[in-house]
C-alpha positions in Angstrom: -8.7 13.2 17.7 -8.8 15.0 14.7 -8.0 12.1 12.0 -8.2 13.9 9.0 -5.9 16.5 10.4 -3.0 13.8 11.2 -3.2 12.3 7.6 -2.6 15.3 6.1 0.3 15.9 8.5 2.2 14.3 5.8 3.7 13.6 2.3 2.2 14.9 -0.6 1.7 11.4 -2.0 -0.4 10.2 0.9 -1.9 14.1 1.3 -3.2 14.4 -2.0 -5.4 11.5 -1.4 -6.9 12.1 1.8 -7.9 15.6 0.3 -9.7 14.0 -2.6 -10.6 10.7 -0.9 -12.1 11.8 2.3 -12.4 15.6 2.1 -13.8 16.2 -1.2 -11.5 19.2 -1.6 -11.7 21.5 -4.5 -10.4 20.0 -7.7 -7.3 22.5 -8.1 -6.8 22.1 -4.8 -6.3 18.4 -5.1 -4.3 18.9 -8.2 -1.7 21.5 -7.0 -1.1 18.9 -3.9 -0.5 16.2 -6.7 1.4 18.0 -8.5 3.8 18.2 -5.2 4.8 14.4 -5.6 7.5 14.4 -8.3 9.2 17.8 -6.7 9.0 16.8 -2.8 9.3 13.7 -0.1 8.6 10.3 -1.4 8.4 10.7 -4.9 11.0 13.2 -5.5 13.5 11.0 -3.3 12.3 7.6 -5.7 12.8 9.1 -8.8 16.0 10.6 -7.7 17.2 6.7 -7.5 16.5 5.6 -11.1 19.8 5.5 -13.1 20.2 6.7 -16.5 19.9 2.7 -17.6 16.4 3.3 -16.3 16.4 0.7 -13.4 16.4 1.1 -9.9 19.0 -0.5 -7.6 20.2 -2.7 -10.8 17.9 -4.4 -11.4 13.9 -5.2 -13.1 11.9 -7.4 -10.5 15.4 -7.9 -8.3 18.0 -5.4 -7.6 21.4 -6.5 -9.0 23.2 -7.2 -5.6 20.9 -9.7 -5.2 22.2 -13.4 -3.9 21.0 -15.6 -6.6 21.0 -18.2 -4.0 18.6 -17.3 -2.1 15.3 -17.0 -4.3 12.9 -16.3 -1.4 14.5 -13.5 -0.3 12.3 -10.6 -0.9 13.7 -7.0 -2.0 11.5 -4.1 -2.8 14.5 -1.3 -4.5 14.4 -2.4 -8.3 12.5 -1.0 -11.1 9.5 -2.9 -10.8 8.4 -2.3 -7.2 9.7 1.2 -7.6 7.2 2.1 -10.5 4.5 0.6 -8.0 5.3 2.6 -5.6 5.2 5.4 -7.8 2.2 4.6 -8.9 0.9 4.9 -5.5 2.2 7.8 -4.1 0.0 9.2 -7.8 2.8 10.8 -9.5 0.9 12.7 -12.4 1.6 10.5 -15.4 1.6 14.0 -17.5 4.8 15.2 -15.1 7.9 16.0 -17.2 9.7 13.7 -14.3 7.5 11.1 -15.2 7.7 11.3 -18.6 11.7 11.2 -18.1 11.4 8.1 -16.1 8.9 6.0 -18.1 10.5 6.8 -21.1 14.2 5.6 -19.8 12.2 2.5 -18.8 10.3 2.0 -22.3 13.6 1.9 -23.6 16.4 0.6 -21.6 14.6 -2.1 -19.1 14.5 -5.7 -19.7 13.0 -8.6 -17.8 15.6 -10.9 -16.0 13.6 -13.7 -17.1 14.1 -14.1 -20.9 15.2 -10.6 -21.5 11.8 -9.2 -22.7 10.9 -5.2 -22.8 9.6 -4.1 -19.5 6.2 -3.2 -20.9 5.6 -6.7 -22.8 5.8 -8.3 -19.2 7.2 -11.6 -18.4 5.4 -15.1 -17.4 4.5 -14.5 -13.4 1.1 -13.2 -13.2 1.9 -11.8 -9.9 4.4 -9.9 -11.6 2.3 -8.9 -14.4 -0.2 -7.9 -12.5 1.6 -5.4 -11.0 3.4 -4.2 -14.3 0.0 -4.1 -16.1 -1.3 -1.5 -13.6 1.9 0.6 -13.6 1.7 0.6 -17.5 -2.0 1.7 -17.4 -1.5 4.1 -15.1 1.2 5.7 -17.0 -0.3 5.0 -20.0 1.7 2.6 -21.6 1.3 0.0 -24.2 1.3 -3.2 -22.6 -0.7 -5.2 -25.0 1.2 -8.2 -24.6 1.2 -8.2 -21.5 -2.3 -8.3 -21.1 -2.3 -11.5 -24.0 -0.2 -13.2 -21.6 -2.4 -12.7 -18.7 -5.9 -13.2 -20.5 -4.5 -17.0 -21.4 -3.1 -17.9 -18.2 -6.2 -17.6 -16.7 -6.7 -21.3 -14.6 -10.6 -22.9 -14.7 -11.1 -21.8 -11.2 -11.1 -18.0 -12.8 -8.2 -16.7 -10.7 -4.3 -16.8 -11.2 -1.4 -18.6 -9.8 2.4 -17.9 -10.8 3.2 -21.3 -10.0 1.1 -22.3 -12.8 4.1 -22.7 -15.1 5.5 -25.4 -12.7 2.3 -27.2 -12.6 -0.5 -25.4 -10.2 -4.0 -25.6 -11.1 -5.5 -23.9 -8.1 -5.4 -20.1 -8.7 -3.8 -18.1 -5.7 -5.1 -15.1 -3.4 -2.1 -13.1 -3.6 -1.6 -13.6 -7.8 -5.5 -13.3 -8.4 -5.6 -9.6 -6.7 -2.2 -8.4 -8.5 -3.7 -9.7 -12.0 -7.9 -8.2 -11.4 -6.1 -4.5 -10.2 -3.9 -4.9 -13.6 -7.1 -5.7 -15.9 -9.2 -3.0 -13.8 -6.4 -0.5 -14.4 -6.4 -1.4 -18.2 -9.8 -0.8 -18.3 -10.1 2.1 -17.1 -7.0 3.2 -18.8 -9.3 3.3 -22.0 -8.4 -0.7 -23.0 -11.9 -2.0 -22.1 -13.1 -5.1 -24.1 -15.2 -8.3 -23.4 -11.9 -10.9 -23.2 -10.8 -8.1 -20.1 -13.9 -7.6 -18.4 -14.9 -11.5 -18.7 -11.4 -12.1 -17.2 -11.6 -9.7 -14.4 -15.1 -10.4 -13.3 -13.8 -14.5 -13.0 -11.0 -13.2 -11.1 -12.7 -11.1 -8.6 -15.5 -13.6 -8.5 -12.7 -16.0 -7.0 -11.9 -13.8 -4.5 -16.0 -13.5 -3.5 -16.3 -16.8 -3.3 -13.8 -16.2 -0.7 -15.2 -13.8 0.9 -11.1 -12.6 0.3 -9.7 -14.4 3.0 -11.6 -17.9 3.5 -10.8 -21.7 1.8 -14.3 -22.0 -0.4 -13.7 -25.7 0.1 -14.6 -25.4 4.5 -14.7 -21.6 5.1 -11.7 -22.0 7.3 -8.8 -18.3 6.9 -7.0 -19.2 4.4 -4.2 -17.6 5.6 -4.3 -15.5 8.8 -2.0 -12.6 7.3 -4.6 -12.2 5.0 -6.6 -10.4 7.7 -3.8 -8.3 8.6 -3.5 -4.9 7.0 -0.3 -3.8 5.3 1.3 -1.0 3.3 3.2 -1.4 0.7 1.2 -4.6 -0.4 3.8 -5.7 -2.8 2.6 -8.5 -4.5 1.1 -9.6 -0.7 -3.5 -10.2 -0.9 -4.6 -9.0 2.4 -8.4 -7.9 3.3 -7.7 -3.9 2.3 -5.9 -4.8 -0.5 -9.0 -7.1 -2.0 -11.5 -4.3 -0.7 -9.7 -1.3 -2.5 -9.5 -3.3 -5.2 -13.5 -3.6 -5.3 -14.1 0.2 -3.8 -12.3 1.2 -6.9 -14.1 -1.1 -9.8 -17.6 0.1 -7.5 -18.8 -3.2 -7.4 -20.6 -3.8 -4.0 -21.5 -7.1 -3.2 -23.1 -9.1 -0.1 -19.9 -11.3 0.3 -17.7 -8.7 0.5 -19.2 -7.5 4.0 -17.7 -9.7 6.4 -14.2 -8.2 5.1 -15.5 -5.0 5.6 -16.7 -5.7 9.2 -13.4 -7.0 9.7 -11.8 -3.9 8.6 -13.7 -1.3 10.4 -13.3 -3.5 13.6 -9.5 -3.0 13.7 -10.1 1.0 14.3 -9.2 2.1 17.3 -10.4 4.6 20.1 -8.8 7.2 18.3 -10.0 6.5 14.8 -6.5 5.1 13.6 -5.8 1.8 12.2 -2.3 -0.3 12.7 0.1 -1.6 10.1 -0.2 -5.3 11.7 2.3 -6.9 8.9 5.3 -5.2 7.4 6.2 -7.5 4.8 10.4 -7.9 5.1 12.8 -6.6 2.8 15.2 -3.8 1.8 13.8 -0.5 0.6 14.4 2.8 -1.2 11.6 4.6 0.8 11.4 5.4 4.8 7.7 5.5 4.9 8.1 6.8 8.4 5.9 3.7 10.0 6.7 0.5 11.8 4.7 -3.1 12.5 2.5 -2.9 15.8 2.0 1.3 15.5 -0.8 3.3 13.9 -0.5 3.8 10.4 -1.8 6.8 8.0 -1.2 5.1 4.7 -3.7 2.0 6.6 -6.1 4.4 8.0 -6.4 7.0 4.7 -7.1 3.4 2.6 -9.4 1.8 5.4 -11.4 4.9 5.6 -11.9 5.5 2.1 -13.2 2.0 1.9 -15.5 2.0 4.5 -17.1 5.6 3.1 -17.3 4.1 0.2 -19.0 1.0 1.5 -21.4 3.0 3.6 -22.7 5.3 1.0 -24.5 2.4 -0.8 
């Protein structure tokens, strides 16, 4: 099967990448695929749903049909897993449709939490995390965000949002959110010791880890962590923690066991399965379902083991 040829039998947001990420296409050629996103498929149909308040589906971090009562249930159509997904699909930050957007977001959005400007962040590092990379990659000033998250850093190096209600161990799924935040930051043109010294102590937490196992007895931590998703969300899984460190370039021995672990889940064909669909309503038909191959799992589990194999 011709792999490459079935991920590019595709959006624009996921075709772009595979022609930069595992073809090494020209650079215009890259670019004018790119430049697709904010006119056709996934990221035409997203934008389309921001209102002229600047939010998606009512709402910041929860849309605003939302049943208060029930604060575990997970939703994925307001503004702030919108912008990820945005991010994702690599709308061109210098797009007049993104310049629309993030500028009705600059100034209209708020934070349910204490009312606060979208780009200051709130108090969840999970959720800062996030909003920290979709700032730096639409080059935004979210300086106080970044305060927020430099001094919530726990002793263990990593992050937890239950920190505020008393949690001193620092959490997979927070730590990964907050070291792709920094690392975005960085590379945003915002690099400075406080950053990298918090980063590094982050993703040292998760090495320790190896990015699924307790440090305390080596035991999974959590067996969804070794099943491969798309969207994360604000979810740590194996690929999530591995992009993560394919994209800062750091290679490192304890990382290898994820990535044997990875490249294991390939099939005869080549493809790789979206084995966890994390629940919840959507703006997006992604096209792909739990238990069936997947392209946005196989274009990022490829890129990181051709990135891991080149060392």
């Amino acid at each position: 099967m011709d792999v490459v040829a079935w991920l590019l039998d595709s959006d624009p947001g996921l075709r772009w990448q595979v022609l930069a990420d595992l073809t090494d296409a020209p650079q215009g050629e890259v670019a004018a695929e790119r430049a697709r996103v904010a006119t056709t498929g996934w990221g035409a149909q997203l934008l389309a749903e921001q209102a002229d308040d600047g939010r998606w589906d009512g709402g910041t971090y929860r849309p605003g049909w939302v049943d208060e009562s029930r604060p575990f249930f997970d939703a994925w159509t307001a503004t702030h897993f919108a912008l990820q997904q945005l991010a994702d699909l690599g709308l061109d930050p210098h797009s007049p449709q993104a310049a629309h957007a993030l500028a009705l977001v600059r100034e209209h959005v708020r934070w349910e939490h204490e009312g606060e400007p979208f780009f200051d962040g709130e108090v969840e590092p999970c959720i800062d995390g996030v909003a920290l990379r979709t700032a730096a990659y639409f080059e935004q000033d979210a300086s106080p965000m970044v305060s927020t998250l430099l001094a919530g850093r726990l002793p263990d190096g990593g992050w937890n949002c239950w920190a505020e209600h008393g949690a001193s161990v620092s959490s997979f799924h927070s730590t990964v959110c907050v070291v792709e935040g920094l690392l975005a930051w960085q590379r945003a043109g915002h690099d400075d010791a406080d950053v990298r010294a918090a980063r590094h102590s982050g993703e040292e937490y998760l090495l320790d880890r190896g990015l699924f196992r307790r440090r305390s007895d080596g035991t999974v931590a959590d067996p969804r962590m070794t099943m491969l998703s798309y969207p994360v969300r604000w979810y740590h899984d194996v690929l999530r923690g591995l992009e993560h460190f394919r994209l800062a370039d750091r290679r490192d021995p304890r990382l290898a066991e994820a990535v044997e672990l990875v490249r294991g889940k390939a099939d005869e064909r080549g493809l790789w399965t979206l084995e966890l669909h994390h629940e919840g309503p959507t703006l997006l038909d992604l096209g792909e379902s739990e238990g069936f191959p997947s392209r946005w799992v196989t274009l990022r589990a490829l890129r990181v083991l051709r990135w891991w194999d080149a060392a």
